[in-house]
C-alpha positions in Angstrom: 87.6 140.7 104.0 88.6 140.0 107.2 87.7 143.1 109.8 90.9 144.3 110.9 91.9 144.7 107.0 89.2 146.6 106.3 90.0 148.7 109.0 93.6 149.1 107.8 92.3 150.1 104.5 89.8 152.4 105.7 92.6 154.1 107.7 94.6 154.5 104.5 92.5 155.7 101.6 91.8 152.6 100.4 94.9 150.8 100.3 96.5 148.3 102.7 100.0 146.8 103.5 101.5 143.6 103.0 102.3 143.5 106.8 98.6 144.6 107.3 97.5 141.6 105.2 100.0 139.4 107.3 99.0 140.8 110.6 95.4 139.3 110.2 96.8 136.0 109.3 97.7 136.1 105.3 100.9 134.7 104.4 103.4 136.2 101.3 102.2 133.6 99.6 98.6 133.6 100.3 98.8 137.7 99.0 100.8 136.7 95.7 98.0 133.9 94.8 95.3 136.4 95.9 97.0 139.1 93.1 97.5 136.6 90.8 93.9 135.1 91.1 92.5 139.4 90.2 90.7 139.8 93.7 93.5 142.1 95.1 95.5 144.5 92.9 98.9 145.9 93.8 98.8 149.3 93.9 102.3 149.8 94.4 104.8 147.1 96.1 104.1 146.4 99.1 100.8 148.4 99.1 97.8 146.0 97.5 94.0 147.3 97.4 90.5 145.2 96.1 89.9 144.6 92.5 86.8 145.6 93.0 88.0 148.6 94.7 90.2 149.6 91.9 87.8 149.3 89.1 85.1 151.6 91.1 87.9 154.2 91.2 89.2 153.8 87.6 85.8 153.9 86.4 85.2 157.5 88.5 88.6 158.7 87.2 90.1 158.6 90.4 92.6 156.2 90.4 95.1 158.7 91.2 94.2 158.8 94.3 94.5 155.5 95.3 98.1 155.7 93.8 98.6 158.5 96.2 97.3 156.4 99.5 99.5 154.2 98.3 102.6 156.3 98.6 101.8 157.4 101.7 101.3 154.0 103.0 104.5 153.0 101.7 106.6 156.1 102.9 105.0 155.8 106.3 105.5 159.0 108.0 102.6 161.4 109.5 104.1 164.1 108.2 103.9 163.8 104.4 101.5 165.7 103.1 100.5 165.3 99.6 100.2 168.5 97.8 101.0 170.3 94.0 99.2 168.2 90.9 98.0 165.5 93.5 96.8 167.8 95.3 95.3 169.6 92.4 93.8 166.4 91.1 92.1 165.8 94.5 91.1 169.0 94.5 89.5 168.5 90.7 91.4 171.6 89.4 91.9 171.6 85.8 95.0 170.6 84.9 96.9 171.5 81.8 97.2 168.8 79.3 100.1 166.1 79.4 100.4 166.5 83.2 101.8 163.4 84.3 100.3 161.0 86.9 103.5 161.2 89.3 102.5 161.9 92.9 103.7 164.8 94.4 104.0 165.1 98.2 105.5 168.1 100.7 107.3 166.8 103.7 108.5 169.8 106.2 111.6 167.8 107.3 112.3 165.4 104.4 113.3 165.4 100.2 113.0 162.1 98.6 112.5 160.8 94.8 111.6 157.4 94.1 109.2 155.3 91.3 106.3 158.1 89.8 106.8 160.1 92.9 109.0 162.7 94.5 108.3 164.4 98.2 109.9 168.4 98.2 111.0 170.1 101.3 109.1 172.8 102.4 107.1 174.7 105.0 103.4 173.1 105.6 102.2 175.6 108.3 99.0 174.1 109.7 96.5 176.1 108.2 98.0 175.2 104.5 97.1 171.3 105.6 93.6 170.0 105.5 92.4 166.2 104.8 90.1 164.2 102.6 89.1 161.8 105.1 91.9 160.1 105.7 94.3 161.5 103.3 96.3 164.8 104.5 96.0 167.4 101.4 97.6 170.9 101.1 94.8 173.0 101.0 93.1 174.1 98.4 94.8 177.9 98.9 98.1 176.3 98.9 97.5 174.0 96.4 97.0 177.0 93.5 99.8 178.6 94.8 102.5 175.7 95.0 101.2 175.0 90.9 101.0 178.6 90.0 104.4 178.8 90.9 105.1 175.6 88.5 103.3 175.4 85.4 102.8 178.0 82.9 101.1 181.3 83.4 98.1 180.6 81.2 98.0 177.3 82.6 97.7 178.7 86.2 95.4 181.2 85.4 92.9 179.1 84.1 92.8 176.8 86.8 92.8 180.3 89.3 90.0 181.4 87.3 87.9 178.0 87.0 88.1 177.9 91.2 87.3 181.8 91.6 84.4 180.7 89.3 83.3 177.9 91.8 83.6 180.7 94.4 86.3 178.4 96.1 88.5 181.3 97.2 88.7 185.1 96.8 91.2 186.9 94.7 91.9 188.7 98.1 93.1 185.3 99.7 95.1 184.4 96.6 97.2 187.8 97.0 97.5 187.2 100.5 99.0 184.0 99.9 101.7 185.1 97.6 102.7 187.1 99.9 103.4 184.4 102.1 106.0 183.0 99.5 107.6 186.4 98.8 110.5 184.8 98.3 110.1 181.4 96.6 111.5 179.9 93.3 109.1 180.7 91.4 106.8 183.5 92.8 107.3 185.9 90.2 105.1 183.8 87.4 102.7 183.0 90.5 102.6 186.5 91.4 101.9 187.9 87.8 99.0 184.4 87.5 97.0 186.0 90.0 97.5 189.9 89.2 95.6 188.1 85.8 93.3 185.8 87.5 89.3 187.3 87.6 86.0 186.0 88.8 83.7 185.1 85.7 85.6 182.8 82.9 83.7 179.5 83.0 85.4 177.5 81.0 89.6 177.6 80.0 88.6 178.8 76.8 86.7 182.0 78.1 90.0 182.3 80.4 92.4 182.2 77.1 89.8 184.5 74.8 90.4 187.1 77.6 94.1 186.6 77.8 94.3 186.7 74.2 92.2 189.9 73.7 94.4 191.8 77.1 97.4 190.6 74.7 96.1 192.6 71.9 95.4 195.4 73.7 92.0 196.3 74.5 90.9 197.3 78.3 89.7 195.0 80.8 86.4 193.3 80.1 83.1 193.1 82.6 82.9 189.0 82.9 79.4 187.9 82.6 77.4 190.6 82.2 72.9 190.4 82.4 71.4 192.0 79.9 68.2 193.2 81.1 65.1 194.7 79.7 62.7 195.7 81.8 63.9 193.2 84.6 63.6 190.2 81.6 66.5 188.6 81.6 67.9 188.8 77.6 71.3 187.7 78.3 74.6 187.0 80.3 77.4 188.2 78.0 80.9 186.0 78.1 82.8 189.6 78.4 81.4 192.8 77.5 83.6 196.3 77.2 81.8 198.9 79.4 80.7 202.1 78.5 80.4 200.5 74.7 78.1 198.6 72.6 80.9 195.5 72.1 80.8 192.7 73.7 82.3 188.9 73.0 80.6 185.4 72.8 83.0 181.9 73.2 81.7 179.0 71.7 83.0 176.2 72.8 81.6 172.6 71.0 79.8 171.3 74.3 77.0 174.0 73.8 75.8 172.1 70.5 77.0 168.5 71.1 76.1 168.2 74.7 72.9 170.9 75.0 71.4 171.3 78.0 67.5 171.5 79.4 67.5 168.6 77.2 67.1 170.3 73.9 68.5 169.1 70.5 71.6 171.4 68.8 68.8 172.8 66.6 67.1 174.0 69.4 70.2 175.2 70.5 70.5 176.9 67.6 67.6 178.7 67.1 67.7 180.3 70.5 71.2 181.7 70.2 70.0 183.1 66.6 67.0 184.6 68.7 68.9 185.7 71.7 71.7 187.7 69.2 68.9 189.3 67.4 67.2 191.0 70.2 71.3 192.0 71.4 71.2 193.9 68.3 67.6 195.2 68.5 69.5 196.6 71.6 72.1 198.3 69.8 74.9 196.1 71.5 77.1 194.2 68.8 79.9 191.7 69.0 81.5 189.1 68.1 82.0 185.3 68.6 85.3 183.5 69.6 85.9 179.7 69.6 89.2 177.6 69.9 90.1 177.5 66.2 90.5 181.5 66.7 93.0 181.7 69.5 96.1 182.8 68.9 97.3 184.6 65.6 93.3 184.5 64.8 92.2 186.5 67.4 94.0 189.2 66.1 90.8 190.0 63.5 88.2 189.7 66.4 90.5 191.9 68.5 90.6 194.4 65.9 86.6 193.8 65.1 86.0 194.5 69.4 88.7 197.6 69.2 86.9 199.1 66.0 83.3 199.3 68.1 84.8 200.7 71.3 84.8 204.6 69.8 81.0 203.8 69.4 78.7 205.3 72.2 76.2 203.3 74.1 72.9 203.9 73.4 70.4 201.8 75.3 67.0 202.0 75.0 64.5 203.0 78.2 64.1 199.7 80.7 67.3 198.3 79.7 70.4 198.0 81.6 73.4 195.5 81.9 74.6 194.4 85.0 77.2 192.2 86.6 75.3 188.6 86.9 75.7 186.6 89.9 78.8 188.4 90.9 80.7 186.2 87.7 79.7 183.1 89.7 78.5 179.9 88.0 75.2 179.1 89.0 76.4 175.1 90.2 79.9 174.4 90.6 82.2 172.6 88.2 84.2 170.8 90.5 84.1 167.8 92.2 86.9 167.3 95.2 88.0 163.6 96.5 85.3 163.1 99.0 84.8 161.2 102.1 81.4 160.0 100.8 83.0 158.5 97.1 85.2 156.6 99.4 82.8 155.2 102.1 80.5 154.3 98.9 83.4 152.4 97.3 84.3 150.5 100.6 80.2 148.9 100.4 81.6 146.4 97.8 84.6 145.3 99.4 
């Protein structure tokens, strides 16, 4: 690839032009047989990238964000900054499912629709603006708040959670920020999203458990609670109800179909029969949750978690339970767009 078109594309995220293509000497129809022949793919028209390119980014699930260099490219103007689910997706927060791959973009001065993308109107103070080397990104503060105030509450909260798990953000920064759109459309379901957010659900479905259980009535859980005897670590308990010996497990399928320490789903097993035995050695009882139980099932473990609250707590000498690691996972889920992915994928242009 001829320098100065590998600089363009650097300078765009991957992408280049058809007058950056032209300015180094390609003609229309030089760029046309070029597409046709699979070493360039058009992105978006007028807006063309490597095949080679492409495939490393399809194959890393992050295709989306070459779709969104292209929009940029092909709007032009420095200052579009792309922001809600692109945003999001950049920002690997999880998404609900059936979110659509149209790129969203904030422009302070400008509203504009066009093919699988749309550009709102709205304030981008500076610090709501960062950048993924070279792409300009709300940040990731702004980025929860502009889809909390979109998608559906449980929705929002799971992704809040899933990023106060990663210790991303604070739920102190979150409030701050909704007070900041005190009066935007939709605050009210963003406001209410973080009043529910909480450091310590893991997954969505530890996030939708607790929800679910809050629905039914019973107080607020500890998240991730150590159960220790005699400084051993026993376990870390999904949500247990203080001052009582009930406590919740959710089971989600990777645990057995995906173990890890690289032991078998017997293995797996095995310890979890031997971990819940000593929990009841303990005198601590509870119950397990999976998917198949949300909704009108969790009403019979609600009732099963509300029926051992009355019982006292009774722990024997050495052993005490604890908050554990402050609800933080011990390695982050996520895994933002990153300057290095990029630079990596440019090495086989």
């Amino acid at each position: 690839m001829h320098p100065l078109l590998l600089t363009a594309l650097t300078r765009r995220g991957g992408v280049f032009t058809t007058a950056d293509a032209v300015a180094v000497g390609h003609t229309r129809h030089g760029i046309a047989a070029l597409v046709r022949g699979g070493r360039w793919r058009t992105v978006r028209y007028g807006v063309h990238t490597t095949d080679e390119l492409w495939r490393q980014h399809a194959a890393a699930g992050r295709g989306h964000g070459l779709e969104a260099a292209a929009v940029l490219a092909r709007l032009g103007r420095s200052t579009t900054v792309l922001s809600h689910v692109t945003a999001a997706r950049l920002h690997d927060l999880v998404l609900p499912g059936g979110v659509g791959h149209q790129v969203t973009a904030t422009d302070p001065r400008r509203f504009r629709t066009g093919r699988d993308y749309r550009v709102l109107a709205a304030g981008l103070p500076s610090g709501d603006v960062e950048t993924f080397p070279p792409l300009p990104v709300t940040t990731l503060r702004r980025t929860l708040l502009d889809v909390g105030r979109e998608w559906d509450v449980t929705d929002a909260v799971i992704a809040l959670d899933d990023a106060l798990a990663d210790g991303r953000i604070t739920v102190e920064e979150l409030t701050a920020g909704v007070l900041t759109q005190a009066h935007w459309v939709g605050v009210g379901a963003l406001a209410g999203a973080v009043r529910l957010a909480r450091v310590g659900a893991h997954s969505p479905l530890e996030t939708r458990a607790r929800l679910g259980l809050l629905a039914g009535g019973l107080p607020e859980p500890v998240l991730q609670a150590a159960v220790l005897r005699d400084e051993r670590l026993v376990a870390v308990l999904d949500l247990w109800f203080p001052g009582t010996p009930a406590f919740g497990e959710v089971d989600g399928r990777v645990k057995w179909t995906d173990p890890w320490r690289g032991r078998s789903p017997s293995e797996v097993g095995w310890d979890e029969k031997r971990r819940h035995d000593e929990l009841v050695d303990l005198g601590l009882v509870g119950t397990r949750i999976a998917a198949a139980d949300l909704g009108p099932g969790l009403t019979a473990k609600a009732e099963r978690i509300r029926s051992l609250l009355a019982a006292p707590l009774e722990l024997p000498a050495g052993v005490r339970i604890v908050p554990w690691r402050a609800g933080l996972r011990r390695e982050p889920r996520s895994r933002p767009w990153s300057t290095p992915f990029l630079e990596r994928s440019l090495g086989v242009v």
